[in-house]
LUMMI-64467 format. One record per residue (C-alpha): residue in three letters; x, y, z. Coordinates in steps of 0.2 Angstrom, whole numbers. Example, Ala and Ser with C-alpha at 12.3 -4.5 7.8 and 13.67 -1.06 7.14 Angstrom:
// residues 2
   code       X       Y       Z
    ALA      62     -22      39
    SER      68      -5      36
// end
This chain:
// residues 419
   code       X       Y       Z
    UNK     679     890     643
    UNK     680     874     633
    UNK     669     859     636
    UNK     672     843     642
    UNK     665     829     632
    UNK     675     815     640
    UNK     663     801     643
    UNK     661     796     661
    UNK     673     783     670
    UNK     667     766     668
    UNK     675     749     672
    UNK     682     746     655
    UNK     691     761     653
    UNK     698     761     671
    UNK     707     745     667
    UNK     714     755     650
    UNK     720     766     661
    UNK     727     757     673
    UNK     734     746     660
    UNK     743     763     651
    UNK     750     769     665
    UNK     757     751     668
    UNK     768     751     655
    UNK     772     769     659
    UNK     792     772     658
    UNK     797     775     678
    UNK     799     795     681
    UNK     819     791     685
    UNK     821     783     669
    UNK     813     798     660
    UNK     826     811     667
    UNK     841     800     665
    UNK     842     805     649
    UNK     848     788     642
    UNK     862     785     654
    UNK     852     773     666
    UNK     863     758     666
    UNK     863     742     675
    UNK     877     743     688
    UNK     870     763     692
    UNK     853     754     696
    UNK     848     752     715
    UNK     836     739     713
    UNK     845     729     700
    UNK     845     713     713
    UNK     828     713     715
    UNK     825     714     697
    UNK     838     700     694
    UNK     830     689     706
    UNK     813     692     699
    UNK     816     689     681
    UNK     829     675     685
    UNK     815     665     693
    UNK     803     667     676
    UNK     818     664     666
    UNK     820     646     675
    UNK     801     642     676
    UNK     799     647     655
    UNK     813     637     652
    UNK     806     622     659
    UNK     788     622     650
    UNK     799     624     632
    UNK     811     611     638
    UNK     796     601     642
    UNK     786     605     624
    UNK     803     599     616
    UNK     802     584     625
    UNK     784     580     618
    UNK     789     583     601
    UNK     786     594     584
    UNK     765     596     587
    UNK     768     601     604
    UNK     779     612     597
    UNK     768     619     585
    UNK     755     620     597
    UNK     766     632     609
    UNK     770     643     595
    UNK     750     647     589
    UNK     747     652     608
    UNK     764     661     609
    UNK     757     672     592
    UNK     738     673     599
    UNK     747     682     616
    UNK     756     692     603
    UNK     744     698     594
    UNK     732     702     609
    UNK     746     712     616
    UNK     748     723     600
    UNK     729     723     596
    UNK     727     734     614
    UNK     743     745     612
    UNK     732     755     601
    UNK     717     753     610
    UNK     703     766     614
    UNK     691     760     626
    UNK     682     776     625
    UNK     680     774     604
    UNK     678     755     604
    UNK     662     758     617
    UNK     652     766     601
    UNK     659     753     591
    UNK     650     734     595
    UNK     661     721     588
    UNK     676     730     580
    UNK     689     721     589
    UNK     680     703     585
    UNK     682     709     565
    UNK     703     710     571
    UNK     703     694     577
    UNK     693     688     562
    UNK     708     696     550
    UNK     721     685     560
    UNK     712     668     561
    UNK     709     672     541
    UNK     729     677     541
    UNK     731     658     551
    UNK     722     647     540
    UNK     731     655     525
    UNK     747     653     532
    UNK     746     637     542
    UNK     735     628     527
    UNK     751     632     516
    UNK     763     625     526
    UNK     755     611     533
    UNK     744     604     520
    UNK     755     590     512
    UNK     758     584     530
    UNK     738     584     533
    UNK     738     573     519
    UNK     751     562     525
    UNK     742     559     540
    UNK     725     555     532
    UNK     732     543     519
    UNK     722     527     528
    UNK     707     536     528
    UNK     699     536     511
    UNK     685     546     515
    UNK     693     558     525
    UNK     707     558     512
    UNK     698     566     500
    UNK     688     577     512
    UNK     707     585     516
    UNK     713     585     498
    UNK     699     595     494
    UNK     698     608     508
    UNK     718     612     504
    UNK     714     611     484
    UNK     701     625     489
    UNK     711     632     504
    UNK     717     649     494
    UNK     698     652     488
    UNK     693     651     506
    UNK     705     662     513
    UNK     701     676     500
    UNK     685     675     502
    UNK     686     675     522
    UNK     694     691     520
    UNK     684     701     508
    UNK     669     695     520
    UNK     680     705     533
    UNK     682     720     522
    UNK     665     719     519
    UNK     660     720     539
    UNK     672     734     539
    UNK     666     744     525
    UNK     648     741     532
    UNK     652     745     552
    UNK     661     763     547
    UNK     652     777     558
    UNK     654     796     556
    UNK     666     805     566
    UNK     676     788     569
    UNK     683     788     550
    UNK     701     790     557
    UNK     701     779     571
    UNK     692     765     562
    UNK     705     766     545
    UNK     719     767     558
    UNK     715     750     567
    UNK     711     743     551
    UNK     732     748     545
    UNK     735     743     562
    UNK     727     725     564
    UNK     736     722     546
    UNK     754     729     550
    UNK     752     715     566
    UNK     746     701     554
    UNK     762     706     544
    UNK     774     705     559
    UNK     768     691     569
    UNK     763     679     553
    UNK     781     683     543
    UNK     790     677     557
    UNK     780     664     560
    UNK     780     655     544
    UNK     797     652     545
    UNK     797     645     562
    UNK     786     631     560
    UNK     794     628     544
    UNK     809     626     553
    UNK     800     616     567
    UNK     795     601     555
    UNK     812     603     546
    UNK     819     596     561
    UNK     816     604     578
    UNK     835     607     577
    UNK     832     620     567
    UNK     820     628     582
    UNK     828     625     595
    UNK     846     629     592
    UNK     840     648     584
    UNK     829     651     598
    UNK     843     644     612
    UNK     855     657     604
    UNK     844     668     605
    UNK     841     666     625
    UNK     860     664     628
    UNK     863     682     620
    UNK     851     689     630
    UNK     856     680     647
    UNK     873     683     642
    UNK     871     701     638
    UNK     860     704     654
    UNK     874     697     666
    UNK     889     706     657
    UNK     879     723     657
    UNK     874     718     676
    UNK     890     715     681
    UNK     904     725     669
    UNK     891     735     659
    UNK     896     755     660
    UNK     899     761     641
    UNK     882     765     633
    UNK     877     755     619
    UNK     864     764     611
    UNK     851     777     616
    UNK     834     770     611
    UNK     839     756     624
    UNK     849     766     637
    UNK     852     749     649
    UNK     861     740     633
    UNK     881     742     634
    UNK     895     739     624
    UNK     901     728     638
    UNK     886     717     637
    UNK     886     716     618
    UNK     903     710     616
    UNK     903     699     633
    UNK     887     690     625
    UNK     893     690     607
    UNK     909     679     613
    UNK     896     667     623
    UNK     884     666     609
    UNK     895     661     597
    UNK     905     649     609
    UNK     888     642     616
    UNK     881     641     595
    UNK     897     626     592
    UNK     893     616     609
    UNK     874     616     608
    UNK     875     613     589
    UNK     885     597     595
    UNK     874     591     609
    UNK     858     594     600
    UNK     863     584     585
    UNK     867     569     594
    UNK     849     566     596
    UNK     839     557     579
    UNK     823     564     588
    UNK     828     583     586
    UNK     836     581     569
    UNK     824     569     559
    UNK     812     580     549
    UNK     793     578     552
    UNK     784     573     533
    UNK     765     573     544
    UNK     757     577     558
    UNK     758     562     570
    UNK     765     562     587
    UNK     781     550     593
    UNK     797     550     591
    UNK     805     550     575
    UNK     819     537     569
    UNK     831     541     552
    UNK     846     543     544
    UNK     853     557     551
    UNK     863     564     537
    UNK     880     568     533
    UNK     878     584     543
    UNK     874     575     561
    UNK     888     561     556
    UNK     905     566     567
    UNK     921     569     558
    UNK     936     565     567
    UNK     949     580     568
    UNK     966     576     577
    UNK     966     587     593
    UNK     987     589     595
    UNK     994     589     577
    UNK    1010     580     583
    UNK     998     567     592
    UNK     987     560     577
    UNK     980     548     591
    UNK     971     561     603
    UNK     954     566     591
    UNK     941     575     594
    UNK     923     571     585
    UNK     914     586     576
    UNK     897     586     569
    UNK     897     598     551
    UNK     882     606     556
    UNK     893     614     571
    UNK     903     622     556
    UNK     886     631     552
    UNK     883     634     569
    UNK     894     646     571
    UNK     887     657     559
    UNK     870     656     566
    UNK     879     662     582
    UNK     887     678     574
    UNK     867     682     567
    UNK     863     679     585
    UNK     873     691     594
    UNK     876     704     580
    UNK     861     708     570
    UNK     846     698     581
    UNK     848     711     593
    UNK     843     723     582
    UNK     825     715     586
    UNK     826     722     603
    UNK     832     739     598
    UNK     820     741     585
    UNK     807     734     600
    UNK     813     746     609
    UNK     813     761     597
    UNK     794     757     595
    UNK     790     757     614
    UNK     799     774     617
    UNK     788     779     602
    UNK     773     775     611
    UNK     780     780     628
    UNK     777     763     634
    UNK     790     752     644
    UNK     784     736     638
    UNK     770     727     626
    UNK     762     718     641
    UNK     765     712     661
    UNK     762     695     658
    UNK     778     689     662
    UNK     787     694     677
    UNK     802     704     676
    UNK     800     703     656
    UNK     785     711     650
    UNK     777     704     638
    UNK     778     691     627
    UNK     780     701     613
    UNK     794     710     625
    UNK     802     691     622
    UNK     800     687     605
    UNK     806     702     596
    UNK     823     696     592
    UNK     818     679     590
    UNK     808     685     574
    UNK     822     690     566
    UNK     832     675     571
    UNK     820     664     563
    UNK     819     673     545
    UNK     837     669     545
    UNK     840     651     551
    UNK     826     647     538
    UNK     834     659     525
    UNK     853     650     529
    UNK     845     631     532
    UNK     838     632     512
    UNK     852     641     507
    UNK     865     631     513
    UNK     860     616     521
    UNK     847     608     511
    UNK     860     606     494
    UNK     872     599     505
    UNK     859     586     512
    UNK     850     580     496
    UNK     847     560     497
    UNK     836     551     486
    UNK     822     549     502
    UNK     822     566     505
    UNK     820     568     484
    UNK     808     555     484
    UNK     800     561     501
    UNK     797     580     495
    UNK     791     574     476
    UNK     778     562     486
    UNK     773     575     496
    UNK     764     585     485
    UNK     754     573     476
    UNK     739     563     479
    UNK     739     545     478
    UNK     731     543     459
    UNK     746     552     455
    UNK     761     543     466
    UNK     752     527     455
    UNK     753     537     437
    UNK     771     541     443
    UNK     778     524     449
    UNK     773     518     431
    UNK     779     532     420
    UNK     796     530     430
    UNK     795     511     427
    UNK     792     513     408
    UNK     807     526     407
    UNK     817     512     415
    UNK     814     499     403
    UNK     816     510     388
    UNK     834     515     394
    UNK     838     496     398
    UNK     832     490     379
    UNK     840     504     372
    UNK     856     499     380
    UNK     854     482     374
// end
C-alpha cells in the first residue's frame, strides 16, 4: 500500500482549497457539454440581477475617477494591475510547496514592482520632469534618477535572479523554475497592456475612456442579446457566447462607437493631452479632430445640417475592433480557464469574477487604440505646440536654452542670406 505524505490540513491550505473549489466549474455546466446557454439557464435572473447591480456601482467609481482627472486615472489602473496580478500570482499556487519556501511569493512581487518602475519611469519621466521644473534642487534630483532609471531596473532584477538562484531547495527544482516562467509570463501580460493604456490616458483621456466604453457596451450588449435572443452556439471554449449575442452587440458597438465619439469630444478636458503630472482641468486647442464639420442632413435641403466631429470617422473603426476581434480576449480568457478547470481568476467582484475576468478584452483593446491613435491620428493632428511640446519634453533646461539660440542663429542666417 502506498503512503501518504500529504502534510496535515492547516489554515492556509484550507483557504487554497476553499479558494479552488470556488472557482470550480458548476457540475451542470460540466455535463452540458458546451450547450449551456443563456435563455436554457434557470437561474439567469438572479444572475442578471446580481451582476447588473456590480455593473452600476463599477461604473460609478470610474465615472467618478474620470471626473477627477488623468492621475486619478492612472492611479485606478496601477490598483486595477496590482489585483491582477495577485489574482494570476495564486492561480498557480501551492500552499503546501510555498509552506517550505519562506519568502518565494515576496521575490514575485519583487519582479512586478521591478517590471513597474521600468515601465512607468519610461513613460512617465519627461512628464516628472515637467512637473519639477520650479524646483531646481529637486530638478536635478528627478533628471538624474530617470538618467539612471534603466541601470536601476536591471540591476533590481538581477538582485531578484540572484535571491532566486540562492533560495532553490532540492526536490522543489520544478515547482520553483515553474513559478519563476510563471511570475514573468504575468509581468508580460499585465505590463504590455498596460503601457499602452497610460500612454493613451495622458494622450488624452479620450483615448481611454472611449476604448474602454466600447469595450463595456459589447459586453453589455452581448450579455442582453444572448440573455434574451441567444440560442445558436458561438463557440465551444465559451459555451454561454452565441451568434445572436455577437452580432446583436457588434451592431450596438459600432453605433454606440459614432455617438460616444461625438459626446466625448465635446469636452477640452477629455481631449487635451497631459504633458506633466499635475492635477486640474486642462484647457487647449482641441484640434481639427474635435472641431465639428457640418454635413447637410436631407441633400435637397442644404439648410437642415448636422455637426460631426472627424474623430467619430475613426470611431467607427475602433468599434468594429471592439466587437469583432476584442472578444477574442474573452475567448482566449476563457480557453485558459477551462485549461485550468477554473470558472473564473477570482470572486472579487460579484457576478463577474475577477478583475482579471473583466480586463481580458480590454488588453487587447488598448494595444489597438494606441496602435491606430499613432498610426493614424497623430499625422493628422501635427501642430507646431504639439512639435514644439514633444521636442521640449525630452530635454532639460540647459538644453531648451542651447536650443532657442541655435534656432535663433539659423533664423538670422536665412534672413541675411535672403538679403
Amino acid at each position: 500500500m502506498q503512503k501518504d505524505n500529504s502534510a496535515p490540513s492547516t489554515p492556509t491550505s484550507a483557504r487554497a482549497r476553499h479558494r479552488r473549489r470556488s472557482n470550480e466549474f458548476p457540475a451542470d455546466e460540466s455535463k452540458t457539454n458546451g450547450h449551456l446557454l443563456l435563455v436554457n439557464d434557470h437561474n439567469k435572473y438572479r444572475s442578471m440581477w446580481i451582476r447588473a447591480f456590480s455593473s452600476l456601482w463599477m461604473l460609478g467609481f470610474f465615472l467618478l475617477v474620470i471626473y477627477l482627472g488623468h492621475l486619478y486615472v492612472l492611479a485606478m489602473v496601477v490598483i486595477i494591475q496590482i489585483f491582477m496580478a495577485r489574482e494570476l500570482f495564486n492561480l498557480l499556487r501551492k500552499a503546501h510547496e510555498d509552506k517550505h519556501l519562506p519568502g518565494f511569493r515576496l521575490l514575485n512581487w519583487h519582479f512586478y514592482f521591478t517590471a513597474m518602475l521600468f515601465v512607468y519611469g519610461r513613460i512617465l519621466s519627461h512628464r516628472l520632469v515637467n512637473t519639477v521644473t520650479s524646483d531646481k534642487i529637486f530638478y536635478r534630483l528627478v533628471s538624474r534618477l530617470i538618467k539612471y532609471q534603466m541601470v536601476i531596473c536591471y540591476f533590481s532584477y538581477i538582485a531578484g535572479f540572484m535571491w532566486f538562484i540562492l533560495t532553490l531547495k532540492k526536490k522543489m527544482y520544478k515547482y520553483q523554475f515553474g513559478q519563476f516562467a510563471w511570475t514573468h509570463m504575468i509581468l508580460i501580460v499585465v505590463f504590455t497592456q498596460s503601457a499602452f493604456t497610460v500612454a493613451n490616458i495622458f494622450e488624452g483621456i479620450f483615448w481611454f475612456l472611449l476604448p474602454a466604453s466600447l469595450i463595456a457596451v459589447n459586453d453589455v450588449a452581448a450579455y442582453f442579446f444572448g440573455f434574451f435572443f441567444g440560442k445558436t452556439p458561438l463557440i465551444k471554449i465559451s459555451p454561454k457566447k452565441t451568434w445572436e449575442g455577437f452580432i446583436g452587440a457588434s451592431v450596438a458597438t459600432t453605433i454606440s462607437a459614432f455617438v460616444l465619439a461625438n459626446i466625448y469630444g465635446s469636452f477640452q478636458w477629455l481631449t487635451c493631452p497631459r504633458k506633466d503630472l499635475s492635477t486640474g482641468w486642462l484647457h487647449c486647442d482641441p484640434g481639427p479632430l474635435f472641431k465639428p464639420e457640418y454635413y447637410p442632413l436631407l441633400p435637397w435641403l442644404p439648410s437642415t445640417e448636422i455637426a460631426i466631429l472627424p474623430v467619430q470617422w475613426h470611431a467607427l473603426w475602433l468599434g468594429l475592433f471592439a466587437s469583432i476581434i476584442a472578444p477574442f480576449g474573452g475567448f482566449f480568457a476563457s480557453g485558459f480557464k477551462r485549461a485550468f478547470k477554473i470558472k473564473d481568476f477570482g470572486d472579487s467582484i460579484p457576478g463577474h469574477g475577477g478583475l482579471t475576468d473583466r480586463m481580458d478584452c480590454q488588453m487587447v483593446m488598448a494595444v489597438f487604440a494606441y496602435i491606430y491613435h499613432q498610426s493614424f491620428v497623430v499625422p493628422q493632428d501635427y501642430t507646431v505646440e504639439t512639435i514644439m511640446s514633444e521636442i521640449l519634453s525630452s530635454l532639460t533646461l540647459e538644453e531648451q536654452q542651447i536650443l532657442y539660440m541655435k534656432l535663433g542663429q539659423i533664423l538670422q542666417e536665412r534672413m541675411f542670406g535672403r538679403n
